[in-house]
C-alpha positions in Angstrom: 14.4 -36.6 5.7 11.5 -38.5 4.3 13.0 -41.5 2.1 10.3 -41.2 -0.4 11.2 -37.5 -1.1 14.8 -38.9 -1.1 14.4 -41.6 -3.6 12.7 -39.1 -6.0 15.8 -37.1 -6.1 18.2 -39.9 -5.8 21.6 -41.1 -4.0 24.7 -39.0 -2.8 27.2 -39.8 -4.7 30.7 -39.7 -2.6 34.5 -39.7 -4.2 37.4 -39.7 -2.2 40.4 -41.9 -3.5 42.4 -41.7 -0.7 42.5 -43.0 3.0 39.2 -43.6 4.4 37.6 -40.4 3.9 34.7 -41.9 1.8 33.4 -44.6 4.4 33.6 -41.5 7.0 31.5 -39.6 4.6 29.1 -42.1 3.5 28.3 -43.2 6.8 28.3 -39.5 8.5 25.3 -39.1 5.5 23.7 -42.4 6.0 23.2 -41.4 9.7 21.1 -38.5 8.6 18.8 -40.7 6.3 20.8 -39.7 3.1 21.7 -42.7 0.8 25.1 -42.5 -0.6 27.0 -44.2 -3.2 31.2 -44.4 -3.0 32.6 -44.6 -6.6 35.5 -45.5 -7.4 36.9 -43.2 -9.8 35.9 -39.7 -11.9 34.5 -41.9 -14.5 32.2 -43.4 -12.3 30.9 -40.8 -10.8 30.3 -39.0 -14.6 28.3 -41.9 -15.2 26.4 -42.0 -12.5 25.3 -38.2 -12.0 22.3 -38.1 -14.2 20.3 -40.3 -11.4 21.9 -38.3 -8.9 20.7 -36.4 -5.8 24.2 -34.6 -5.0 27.8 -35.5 -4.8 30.9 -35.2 -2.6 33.9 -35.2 -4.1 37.2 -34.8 -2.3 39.7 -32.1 -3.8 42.5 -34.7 -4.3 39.8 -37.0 -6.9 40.1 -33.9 -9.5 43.5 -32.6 -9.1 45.1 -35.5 -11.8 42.2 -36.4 -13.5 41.2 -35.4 -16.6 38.4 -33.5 -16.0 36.9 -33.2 -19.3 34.3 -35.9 -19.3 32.8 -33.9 -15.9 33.3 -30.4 -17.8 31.2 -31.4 -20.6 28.3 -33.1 -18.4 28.3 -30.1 -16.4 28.2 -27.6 -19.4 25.1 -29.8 -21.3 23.1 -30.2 -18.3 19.6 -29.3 -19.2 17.9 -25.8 -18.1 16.5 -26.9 -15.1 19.1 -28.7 -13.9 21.9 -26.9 -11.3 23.7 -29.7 -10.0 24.9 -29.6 -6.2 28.6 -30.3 -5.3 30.5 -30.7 -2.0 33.8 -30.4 -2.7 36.2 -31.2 0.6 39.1 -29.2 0.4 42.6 -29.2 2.3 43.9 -25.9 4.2 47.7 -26.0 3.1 47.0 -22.1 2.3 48.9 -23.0 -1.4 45.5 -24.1 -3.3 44.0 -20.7 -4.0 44.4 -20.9 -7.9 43.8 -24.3 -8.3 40.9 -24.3 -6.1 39.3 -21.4 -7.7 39.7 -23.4 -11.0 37.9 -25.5 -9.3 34.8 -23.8 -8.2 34.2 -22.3 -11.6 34.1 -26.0 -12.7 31.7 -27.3 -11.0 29.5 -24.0 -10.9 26.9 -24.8 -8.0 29.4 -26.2 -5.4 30.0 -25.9 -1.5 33.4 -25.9 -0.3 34.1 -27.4 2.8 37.8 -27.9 4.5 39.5 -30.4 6.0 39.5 -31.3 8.9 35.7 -31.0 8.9 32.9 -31.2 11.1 30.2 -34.0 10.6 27.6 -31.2 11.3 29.1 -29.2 8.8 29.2 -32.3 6.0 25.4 -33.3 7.1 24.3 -29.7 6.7 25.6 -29.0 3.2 24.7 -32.7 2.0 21.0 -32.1 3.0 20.5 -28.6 1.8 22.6 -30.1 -1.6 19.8 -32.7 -1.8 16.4 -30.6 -0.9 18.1 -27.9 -4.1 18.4 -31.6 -6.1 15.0 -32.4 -5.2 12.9 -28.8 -6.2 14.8 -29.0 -9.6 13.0 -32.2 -9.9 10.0 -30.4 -9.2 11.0 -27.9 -11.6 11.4 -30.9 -14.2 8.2 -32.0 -13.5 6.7 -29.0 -14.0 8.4 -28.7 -16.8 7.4 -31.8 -18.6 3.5 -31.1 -17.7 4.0 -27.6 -19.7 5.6 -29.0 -22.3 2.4 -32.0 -22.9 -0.4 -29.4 -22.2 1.9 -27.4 -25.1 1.8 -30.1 -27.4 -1.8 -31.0 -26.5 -2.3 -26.8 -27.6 -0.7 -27.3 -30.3 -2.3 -30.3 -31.4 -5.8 -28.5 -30.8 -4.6 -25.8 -32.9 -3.9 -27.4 -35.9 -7.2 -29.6 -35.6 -8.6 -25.8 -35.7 -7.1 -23.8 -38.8 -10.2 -23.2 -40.2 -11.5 -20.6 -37.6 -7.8 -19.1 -38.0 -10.1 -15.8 -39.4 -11.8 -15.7 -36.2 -8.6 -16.1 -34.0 -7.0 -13.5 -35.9 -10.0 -11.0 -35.3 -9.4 -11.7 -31.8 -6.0 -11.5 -31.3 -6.4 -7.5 -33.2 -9.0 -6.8 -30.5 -6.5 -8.3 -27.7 -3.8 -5.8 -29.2 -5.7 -3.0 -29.1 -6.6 -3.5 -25.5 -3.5 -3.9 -24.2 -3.0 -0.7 -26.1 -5.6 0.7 -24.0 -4.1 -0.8 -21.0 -1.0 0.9 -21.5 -2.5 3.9 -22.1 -3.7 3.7 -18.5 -0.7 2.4 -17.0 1.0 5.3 -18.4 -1.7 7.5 -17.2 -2.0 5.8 -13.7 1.6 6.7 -13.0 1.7 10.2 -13.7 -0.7 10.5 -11.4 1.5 8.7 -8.6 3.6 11.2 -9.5 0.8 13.5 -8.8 -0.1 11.5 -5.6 3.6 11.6 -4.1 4.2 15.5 -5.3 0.7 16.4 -3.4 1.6 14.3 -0.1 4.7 16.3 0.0 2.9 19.5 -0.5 0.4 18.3 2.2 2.7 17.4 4.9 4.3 21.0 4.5 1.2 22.7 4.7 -0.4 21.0 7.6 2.3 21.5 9.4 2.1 25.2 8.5 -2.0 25.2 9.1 -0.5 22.9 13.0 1.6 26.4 13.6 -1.1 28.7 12.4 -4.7 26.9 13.8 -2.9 26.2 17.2 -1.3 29.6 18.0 -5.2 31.0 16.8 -6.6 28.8 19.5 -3.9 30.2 22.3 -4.7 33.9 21.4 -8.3 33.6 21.4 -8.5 31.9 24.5 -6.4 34.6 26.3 -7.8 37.7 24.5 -11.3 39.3 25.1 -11.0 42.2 23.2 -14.5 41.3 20.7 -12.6 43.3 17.2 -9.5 41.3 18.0 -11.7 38.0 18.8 -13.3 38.6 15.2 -9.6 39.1 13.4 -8.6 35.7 15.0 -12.1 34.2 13.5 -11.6 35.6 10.0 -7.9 34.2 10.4 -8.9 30.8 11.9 -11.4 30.6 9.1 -8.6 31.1 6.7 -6.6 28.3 8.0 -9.6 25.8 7.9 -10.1 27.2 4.0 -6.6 26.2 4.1 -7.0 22.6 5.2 -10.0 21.9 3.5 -7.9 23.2 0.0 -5.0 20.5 1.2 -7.8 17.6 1.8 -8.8 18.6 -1.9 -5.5 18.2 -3.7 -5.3 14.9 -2.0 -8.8 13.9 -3.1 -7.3 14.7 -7.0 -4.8 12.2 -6.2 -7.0 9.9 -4.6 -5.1 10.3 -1.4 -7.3 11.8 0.7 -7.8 10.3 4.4 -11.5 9.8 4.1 -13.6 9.8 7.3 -17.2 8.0 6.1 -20.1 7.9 8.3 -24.1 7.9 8.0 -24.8 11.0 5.8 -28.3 12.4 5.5 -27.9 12.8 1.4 -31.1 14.2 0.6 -30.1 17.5 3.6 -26.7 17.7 2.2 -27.7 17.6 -2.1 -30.4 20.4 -0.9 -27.4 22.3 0.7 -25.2 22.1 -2.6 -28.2 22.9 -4.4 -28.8 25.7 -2.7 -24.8 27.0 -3.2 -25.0 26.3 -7.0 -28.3 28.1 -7.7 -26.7 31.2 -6.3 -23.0 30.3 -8.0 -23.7 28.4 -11.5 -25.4 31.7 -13.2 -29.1 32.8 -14.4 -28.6 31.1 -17.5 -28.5 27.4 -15.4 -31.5 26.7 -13.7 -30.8 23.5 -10.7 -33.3 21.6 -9.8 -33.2 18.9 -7.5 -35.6 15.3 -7.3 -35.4 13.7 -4.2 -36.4 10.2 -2.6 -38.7 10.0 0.1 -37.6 7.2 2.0 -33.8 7.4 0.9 -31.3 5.5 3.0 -28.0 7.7 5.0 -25.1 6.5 2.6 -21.8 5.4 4.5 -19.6 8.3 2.9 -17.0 11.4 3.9 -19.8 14.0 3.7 -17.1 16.5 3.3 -15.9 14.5 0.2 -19.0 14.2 -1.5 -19.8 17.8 -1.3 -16.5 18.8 -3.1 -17.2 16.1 -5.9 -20.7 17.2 -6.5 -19.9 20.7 -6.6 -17.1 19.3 -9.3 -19.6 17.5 -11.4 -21.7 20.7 -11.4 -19.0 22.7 -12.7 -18.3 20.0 -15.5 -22.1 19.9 -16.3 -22.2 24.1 -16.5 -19.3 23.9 -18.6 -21.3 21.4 -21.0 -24.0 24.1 -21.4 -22.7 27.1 -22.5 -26.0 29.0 -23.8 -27.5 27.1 -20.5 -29.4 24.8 -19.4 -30.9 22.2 -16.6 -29.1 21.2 -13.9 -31.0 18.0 -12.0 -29.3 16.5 -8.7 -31.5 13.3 -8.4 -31.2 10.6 -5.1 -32.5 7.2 -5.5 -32.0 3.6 -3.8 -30.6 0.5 -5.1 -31.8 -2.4 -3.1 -29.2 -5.3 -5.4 -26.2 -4.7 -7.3 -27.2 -4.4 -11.2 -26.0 -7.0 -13.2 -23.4 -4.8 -15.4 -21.9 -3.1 -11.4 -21.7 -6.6 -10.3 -17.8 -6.9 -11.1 -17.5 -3.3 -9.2 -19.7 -3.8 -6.1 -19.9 -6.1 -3.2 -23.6 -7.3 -2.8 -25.7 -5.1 -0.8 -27.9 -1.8 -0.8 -26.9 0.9 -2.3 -27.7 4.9 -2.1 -27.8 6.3 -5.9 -27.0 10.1 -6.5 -27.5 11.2 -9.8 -25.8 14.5 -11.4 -27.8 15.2 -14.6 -27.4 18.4 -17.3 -28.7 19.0 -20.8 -25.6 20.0 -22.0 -24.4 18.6 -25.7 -23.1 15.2 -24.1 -20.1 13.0 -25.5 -19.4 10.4 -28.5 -18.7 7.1 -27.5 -15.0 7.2 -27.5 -14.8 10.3 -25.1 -17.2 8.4 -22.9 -15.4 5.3 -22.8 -12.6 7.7 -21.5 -14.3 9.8 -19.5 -12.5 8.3 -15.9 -9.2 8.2 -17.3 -6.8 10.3 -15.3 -5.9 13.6 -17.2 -8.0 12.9 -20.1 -10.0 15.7 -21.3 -11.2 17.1 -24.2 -10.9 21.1 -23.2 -8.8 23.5 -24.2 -5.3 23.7 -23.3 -5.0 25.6 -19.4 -9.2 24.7 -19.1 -8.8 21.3 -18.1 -6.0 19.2 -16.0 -8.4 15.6 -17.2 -8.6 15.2 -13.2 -12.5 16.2 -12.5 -14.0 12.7 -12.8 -10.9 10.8 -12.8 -11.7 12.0 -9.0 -15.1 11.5 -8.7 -15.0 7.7 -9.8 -11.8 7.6 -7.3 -13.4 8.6 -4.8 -16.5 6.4 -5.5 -14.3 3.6 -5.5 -12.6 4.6 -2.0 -15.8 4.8 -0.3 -16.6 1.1 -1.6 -18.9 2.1 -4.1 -18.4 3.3 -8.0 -19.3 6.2 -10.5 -21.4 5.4 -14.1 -22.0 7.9 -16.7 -24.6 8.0 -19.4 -24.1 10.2 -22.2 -25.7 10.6 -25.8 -24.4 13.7 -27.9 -27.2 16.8 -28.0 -29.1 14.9 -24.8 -26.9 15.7 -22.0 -25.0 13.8 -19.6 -26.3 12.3 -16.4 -23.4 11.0 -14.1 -24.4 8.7 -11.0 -22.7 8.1 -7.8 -23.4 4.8 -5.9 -22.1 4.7 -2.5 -23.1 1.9 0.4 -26.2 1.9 2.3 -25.4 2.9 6.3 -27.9 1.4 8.5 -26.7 3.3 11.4 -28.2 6.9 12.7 -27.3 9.7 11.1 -25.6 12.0 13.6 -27.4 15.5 13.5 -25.1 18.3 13.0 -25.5 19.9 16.2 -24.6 16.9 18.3 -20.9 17.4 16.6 -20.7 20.5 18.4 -17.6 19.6 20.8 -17.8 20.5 24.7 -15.0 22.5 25.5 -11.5 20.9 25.7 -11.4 18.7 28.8 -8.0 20.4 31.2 -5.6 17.7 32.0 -4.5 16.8 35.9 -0.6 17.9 34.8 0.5 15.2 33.1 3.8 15.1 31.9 3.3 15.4 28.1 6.8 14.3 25.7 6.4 16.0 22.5 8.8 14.9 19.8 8.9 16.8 16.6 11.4 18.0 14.3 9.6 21.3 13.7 10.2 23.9 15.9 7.5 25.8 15.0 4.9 22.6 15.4 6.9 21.7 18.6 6.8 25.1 20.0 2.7 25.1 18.8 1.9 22.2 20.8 4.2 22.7 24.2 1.7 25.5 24.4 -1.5 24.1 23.5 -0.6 21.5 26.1 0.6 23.7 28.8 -2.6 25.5 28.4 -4.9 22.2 28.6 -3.6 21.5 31.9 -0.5 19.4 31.4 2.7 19.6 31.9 4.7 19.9 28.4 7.9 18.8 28.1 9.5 19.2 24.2 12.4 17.4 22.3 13.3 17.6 18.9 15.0 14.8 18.3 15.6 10.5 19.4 18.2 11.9 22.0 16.5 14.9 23.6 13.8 12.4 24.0 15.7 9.4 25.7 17.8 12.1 27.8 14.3 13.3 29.5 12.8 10.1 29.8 16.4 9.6 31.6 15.7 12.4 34.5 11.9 12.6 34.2 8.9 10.1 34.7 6.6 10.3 32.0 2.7 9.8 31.7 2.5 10.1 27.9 4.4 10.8 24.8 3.3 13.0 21.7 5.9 12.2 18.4 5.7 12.7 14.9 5.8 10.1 12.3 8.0 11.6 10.4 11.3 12.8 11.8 14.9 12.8 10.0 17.0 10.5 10.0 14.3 8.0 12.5 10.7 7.1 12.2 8.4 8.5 14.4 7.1 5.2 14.9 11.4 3.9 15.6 11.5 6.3 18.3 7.9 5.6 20.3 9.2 1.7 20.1 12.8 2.9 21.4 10.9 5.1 24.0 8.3 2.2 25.0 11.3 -0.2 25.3 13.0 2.1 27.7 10.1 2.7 29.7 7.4 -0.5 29.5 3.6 0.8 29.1 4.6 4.4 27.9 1.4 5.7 26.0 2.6 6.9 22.2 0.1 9.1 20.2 1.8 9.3 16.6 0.8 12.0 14.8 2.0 13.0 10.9 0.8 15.7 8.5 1.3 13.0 6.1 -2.0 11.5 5.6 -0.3 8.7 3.3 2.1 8.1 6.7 -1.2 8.0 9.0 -3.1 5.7 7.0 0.1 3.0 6.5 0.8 3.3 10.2 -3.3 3.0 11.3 -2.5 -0.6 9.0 -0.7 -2.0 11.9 -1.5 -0.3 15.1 -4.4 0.9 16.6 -6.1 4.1 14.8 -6.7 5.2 18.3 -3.5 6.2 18.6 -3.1 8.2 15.9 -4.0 12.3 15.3 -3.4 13.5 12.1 -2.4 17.4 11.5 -4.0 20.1 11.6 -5.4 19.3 15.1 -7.4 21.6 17.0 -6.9 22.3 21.0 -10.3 19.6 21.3 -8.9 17.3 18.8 -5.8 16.8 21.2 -7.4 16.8 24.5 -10.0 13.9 23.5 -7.3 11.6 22.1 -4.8 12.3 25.7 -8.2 11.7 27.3 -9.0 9.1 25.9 -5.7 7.4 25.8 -4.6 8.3 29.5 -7.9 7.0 30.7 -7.3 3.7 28.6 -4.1 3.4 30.8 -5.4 4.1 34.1 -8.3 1.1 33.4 -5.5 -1.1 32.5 -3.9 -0.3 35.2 -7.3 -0.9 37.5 -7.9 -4.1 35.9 
C-alpha cells in the first residue's frame, strides 16, 4: 500500500483486552504497510475513530462494555461516512444471538473467527482501509460541492436584480423539458413499435426462408414454361413479401440497411417516372436535376421507399392538385445550422418539394416527431417522416423541412458523398450458384420448415447436408461425423445460436460457423462483435448461400495453405 494514500485515510485502530491477540494483530498489519494503533479500552478507541482508517476489535472488548458511547458515534456519523470494522469472533457455536447483536451494531463490519489466518486478517484490514480511504474521497468531493455551492449562492444573491430574467428562463427551461418528455414518451412507443415489428419480422422471414427456397428447388427441377411462370409470379410474391418486412422495419428505424454508391439522379428519374403514372392527373411531377451530382453512400432500396413516402405526404397536401418537384443538388461543407447533425464533409442534397397549403410553425417544429400527425383519425399513424429523418440519420446524414402555410412544403434529404464507383445495375446480375465439392454442411435450426428448406437447397448445391434441430442433435453428429462447415440460427430456444457455434467450435477447433437469423436486430448485434462475413441474414436465396459457403470454405482452405 502506498503510505501516502494510507496516511490520508489514517491508522488501524486494534482492541483486544485479552492475551496477546493485539500485538499479533498489529504486527500481522504492520507487515503489510498498514499502521495500527492498540488501545487500551472501548473508550479509547471511541475517541480515537474520527481520525481513523478502520478498526479491529476483538468480540470479547464489547461483550461487558457499555456500548453506548460506540452506538451513538456510529449512529451520528456523517453521510459519507460508513465506517469499516473487523470484529474477531470465537467459534464456541453459543454466540449466535449475541453476535448478531453485534453486527447490527456496528453496521459495516467483517467477521472473522478465531483461530484466524494472517492472510485472512491482512485481507479484510486492507480492503477495510481502501473502503476508509474512497469515503475520504467522497468527503472531499463533498466539501468542493458544498464551496462551489456557497460560491453559487453567493453569486446569486450579488444578482437579484436580473431575477426577471432568470425567471423568464427557467419558464422556457420547463417548457422544454415538457417538450422533452413529450418525446421520450413518444420515443418509446415506438420501441414498442420497434420490438413488436422485429418479432413480426423474424416470423415472416422465416416464412418468406420456407417459401423463396422451396421456389428455387422447383424451378430448378421443372421445365414445364406455364409452371416455370407460376413459380415466377409466386417467387415475385415472396420478394413483395420481403421487401413489405424490410418496410415495417424501416417505420421502426430497424431496418438492416445496406448503403453503397447510388447514382441519385437514375434512381429520382425512376421514382419520378412511377409517381407520374401513380399520383393522378391532377399532380403534375417534375424533376430538376444536377449535372455533375455526386453517387450518395445510401440503401438505394431505402431511399426509394422514403421518397415514394414523401410523395404521398406532398399529394396528400394538395388536394385540388398541384406541383410535385424532386430536385438533387451538392453540398460541398456542412451549413452552419446542420453542423450539430453532420460530420464535416460533402454532402448529396435531394429535395422533395409540393405546392400544397404547407404547415404553421408549431406543426413544423413537430413534423419528425414519432406518431405525430395532424390527419384524420385511421389517415395517419404520425410515422411518414418520423421515418424519413430516421432513416437520414442511419445513413449518417439528416432530413430538414421548410414550410410556410399557402406556399408549400419542400423537404430535403442530405446523405454522404460516396467517392467510390457506382456499380451499374447489370454488373449485380449474379452468375449462377457455384456447386459445392460435397461438403459436409451442419444445419442447426429450430424450424423445421427452414431446416427442411435449406438441407435441400444445400443438397442441391453440391454438398452434403446434414440437419439438427437442436444443441444435442448437433454435438451427437459432430460425435460420429467430420465436419467441413456448420450453418446455425441465431436464435434457437432455450440456447443462442451464437452458444451453440462456440460449444460446436470448442468441440471441434477451426470449425467454420455461418450464423444466420431472421432477426435483423439479432444480425446487426452479433455483426458488433464478429465478423459480418459470417453472417446471412433471412430470406436468403440459393446464390446468397452458395457465395457466403464459398467464400467462407475457401477462407479456410488458405488458412490452412498458409
Amino acid at each position: 500500500m502506498d503510505r501516502r494514500e494510507q496516511g490520508q485515510s489514517g491508522p488501524v485502530l486494534v482492541l483486544a483486552p485479552f492475551g496477546r491477540d493485539a500485538r499479533v494483530v498489529c504486527s500481522a498489519l504492520r507487515d503489510v504497510g498498514i499502521q495500527a494503533l492498540e488501545q487500551s479500552s472501548l473508550s479509547e478507541l471511541v475517541s480515537s475513530l474520527n481520525d481513523a482508517a478502520a478498526a479491529v476489535i476483538a468480540e470479547e472488548a464489547l461483550v461487558h462494555e457499555h456500548r453506548g458511547a460506540l452506538a451513538d458515534w456510529i449512529a451520528n456519523q456523517p453521510p459519507w461516512s460508513d465506517f469499516p470494522f473487523v470484529l474477531l469472533t470465537l467459534r464456541t457455536g453459543n454466540n449466535g444471538p449475541a453476535l448478531t447483536e453485534l453486527i447490527d451494531l456496528l453496521g459495516h463490519v467483517t467477521v472473522l473467527e478465531r483461530p484466524l489466518a494472517a492472510t485472512s486478517l491482512k485481507s479484510a484490514a486492507l480492503a477495510a482501509v481502501r473502503g476508509r480511504r474512497r469515503q475520504r474521497q467522497a468527503e472531499q468531493y463533498l466539501g468542493q460541492l458544498k464551496q462551489l455551492a456557497d460560491v453559487l449562492e453567493q453569486r446569486v444573491q450579488e444578482r437579484t436584480e436580473q431575477l426577471s430574467e432568470a425567471n423568464k428562463r427557467l419558464r422556457d427551461e420547463m417548457v422544454e423539458r415538457e417538450r422533452t418528455e413529450v418525446a421520450l414518451r413518444q420515443a418509446q412507443k415506438m420501441e414498442a413499435v420497434g420490438q413488436l415489428t422485429g418479432g413480426i419480422a423474424h416470423d415472416f422471414n422465416n416464412l418468406l426462408m420456407a417459401i423463396i427456397g422451396n421456389l428455387e428447388l422447383i424451378a430448378r427441377r421443372v421445365e414445364d414454361e406455364s409452371i416455370q411462370r407460376y413459380v415466377r409470379n409466386a417467387m415475385h410474391g415472396a420478394q413483395r413479401g420481403a421487401k413489405l418486412v424490410g418496410q415495417l422495419l424501416t417505420f421502426s428505424r430497424k431496418q438492416r440497411l445496406a448503403p453503397e454508391p447510388v447514382n441519385v439522379n437514375q434512381l429520382v428519374g425512376t421514382v419520378a417516372e412511377m409517381l407520374s403514372r401513380t399520383l393522378g392527373a391532377s399532380i403534375r411531377v417534375d424533376v430538376v436535376t444536377h449535372k455533375d451530382l455526386w453517387p450518395a453512400l445510401v440503401d438505394a432500396t431505402q431511399l426509394e421507399l422514403m421518397l415514394l413516402n414523401l410523395a404521398i405526404n406532398a399529394r396528400d397536401a394538395m388536394p385540388e392538385g398541384g406541383l410535385l418537384t424532386i430536385e438533387t443538388n451538392v453540398l460541398h461543407g456542412v451549413p452552419e445550422d446542420l453542423q450539430t447533425e453532420l460530420k464535416p464533409g460533402e454532402y448529396v442534397s435531394i429535395g422533395v418539394k409540393d405546392t400544397g397549403t404547407g404547415m404553421p410553425p408549431d406543426v413544423l417544429a413537430r413534423a419528425f416527431d414519432p406518431f405525430f400527425t395532424t390527419k384524420e383519425p385511421g389517415k395517419g399513424t404520425g410515422l411518414g417522416l418520423s421515418q424519413v429523418y430516421g432513416f437520414a440519420r442511419q445513413s449518417g446524414g439528416t432530413a430538414k423541412i421548410e414550410s410556410e402555410v399557402g406556399r408549400g412544403t419542400v423537404v430535403r434529404i442530405l446523405l454522404p458523398r460516396s467517392t467510390d464507383v457506382v456499380v451499374r445495375g447489370e454488373d449485380r446480375q449474379l452468375s449462377p450458384p457455384s456447386m459445392g465439392a460435397r461438403e459436409h454442411i451442419l444445419v442447426v435450426d429450430d424450424d423445421a420448415n427452414v431446416l427442411e428448406t435449406t438441407r435441400s437447397m444445400l443438397d442441391d448445391l453440391g454438398y452434403q447436408a446434414i440437419p439438427a434441430d437442436n444443441l444435442d442433435a448437433a454435438l451427437a453428429t459432430l460425435s460420429h461425423q467430420a465436419i467441413d462447415l456448420a450453418i446455425i440460427d441465431l436464435a434457437m430456444p432455450g440456447v443462442s445460436g451464437l452458444d451453440v457455434g462456440l460449444e460446436l467450435q470448442r468441440k471441434h477447433p477451426g470449425l467454420p460457423v455461418v450464423y444466420c437469423s431472421g432477426y435483423p436486430d439479432l444480425i446487426e448485434q452479433t455483426g458488433q462483435h464478429m465478423n459480418g462475413s459470417l453472417l446471412l441474414s433471412k430470406p436468403f436465396s440459393s446464390r446468397e448461400l452458395s457465395a457466403k459457403l464459398e467464400a467462407v470454405l475457401r477462407a479456410k482452405t488458405s488458412q490452412k495453405s498458409a
